[in-house]
N, C-alpha and C positions, 0 to 999 in steps of 0.2 A: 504494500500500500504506500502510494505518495502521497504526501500533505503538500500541499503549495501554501506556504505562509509568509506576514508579513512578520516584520520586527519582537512583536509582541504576540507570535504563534495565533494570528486568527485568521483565518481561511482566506483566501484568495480567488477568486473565479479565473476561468481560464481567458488568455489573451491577455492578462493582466500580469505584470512583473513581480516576482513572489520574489524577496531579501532573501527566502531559506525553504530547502528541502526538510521533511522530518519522514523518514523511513521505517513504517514498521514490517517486518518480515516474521512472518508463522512457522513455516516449511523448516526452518531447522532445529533442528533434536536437540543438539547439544549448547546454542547460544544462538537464541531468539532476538530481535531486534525490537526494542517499542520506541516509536518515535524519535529515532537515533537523526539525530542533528545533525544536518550539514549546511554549510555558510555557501552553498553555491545558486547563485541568481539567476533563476529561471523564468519564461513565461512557455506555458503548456498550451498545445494547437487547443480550439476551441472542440468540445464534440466529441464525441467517437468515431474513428473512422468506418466507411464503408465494410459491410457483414464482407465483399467479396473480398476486400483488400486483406494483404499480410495480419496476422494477429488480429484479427475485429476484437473490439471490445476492448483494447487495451490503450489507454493515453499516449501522448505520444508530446515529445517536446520541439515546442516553436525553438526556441534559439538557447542559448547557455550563455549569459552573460558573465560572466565570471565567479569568483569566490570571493566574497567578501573576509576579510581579515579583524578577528573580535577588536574594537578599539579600546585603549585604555583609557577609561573616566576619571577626572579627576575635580570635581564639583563641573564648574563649564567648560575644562579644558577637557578636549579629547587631544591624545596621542596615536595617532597610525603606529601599527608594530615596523612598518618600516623604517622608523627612527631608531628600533634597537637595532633592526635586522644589518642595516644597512651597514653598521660600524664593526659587527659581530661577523660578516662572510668575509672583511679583509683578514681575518685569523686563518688561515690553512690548517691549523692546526685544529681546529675545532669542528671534531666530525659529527655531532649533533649538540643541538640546543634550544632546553626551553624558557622563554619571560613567563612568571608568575609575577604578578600586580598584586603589590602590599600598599599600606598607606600612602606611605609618599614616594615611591617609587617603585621598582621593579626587582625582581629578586632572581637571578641568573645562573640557568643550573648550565653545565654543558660535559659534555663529552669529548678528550683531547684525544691524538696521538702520540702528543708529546707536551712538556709542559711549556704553559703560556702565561704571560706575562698578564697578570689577571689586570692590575693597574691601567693598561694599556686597555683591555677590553670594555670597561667600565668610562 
């Protein structure tokens, strides 16, 4: 099941640009899916298609507008994560990483190959 929602998960009609997907999946045994979030910007063809056509009965999407990226709040400032990202991919050495958003800043796990000059990253 697709949810086409806005910002604050309330339904979207189709032809209309949905901020977010929410996924629920039945069909597996071992790790079911309820309403599993995804930040990707959709708007779904209007309708069902044609009984004759491929898959009748199943939705079908107009275009993929991209992924929206969570923003960090901070009372009326928002931060885009590409302000951490941006300074954190000149490190080679930093083979994954995550920002967690604390009070007043951000709090920066990551994953090296080798040690990095954390001062620098920050």
């Amino acid at each position: 099941i697709l949810e086409t929602v806005d910002e604050q998960n309330r339904p979207v009609t189709d032809s209309t640009k949905a901020d977010k997907i929410l996924v629920t999946r039945f069909a597996g045994r071992s790790f079911p899916l309820l309403r599993y979030e995804t930040t990707d910007t959709v708007i779904m063809k209007e309708g069902f298609p044609d009984p004759n056509e491929p898959a009748p009965g199943v939705r079908r999407l107009e275009s993929i507008e991209g992924r929206v990226d969570t923003m960090f709040k901070y009372g009326d400032i928002i931060i885009h994560p590409i302000a951490f990202r941006s300074n954190i991919l000149k490190f080679e050495e930093v083979i994954e990483y995550q920002f967690q958003q604390t009070v007043n800043g951000a709090h920066i796990l990551m994953i090296v190959s080798k040690p990095v000059d954390v001062e620098a990253v920050q």
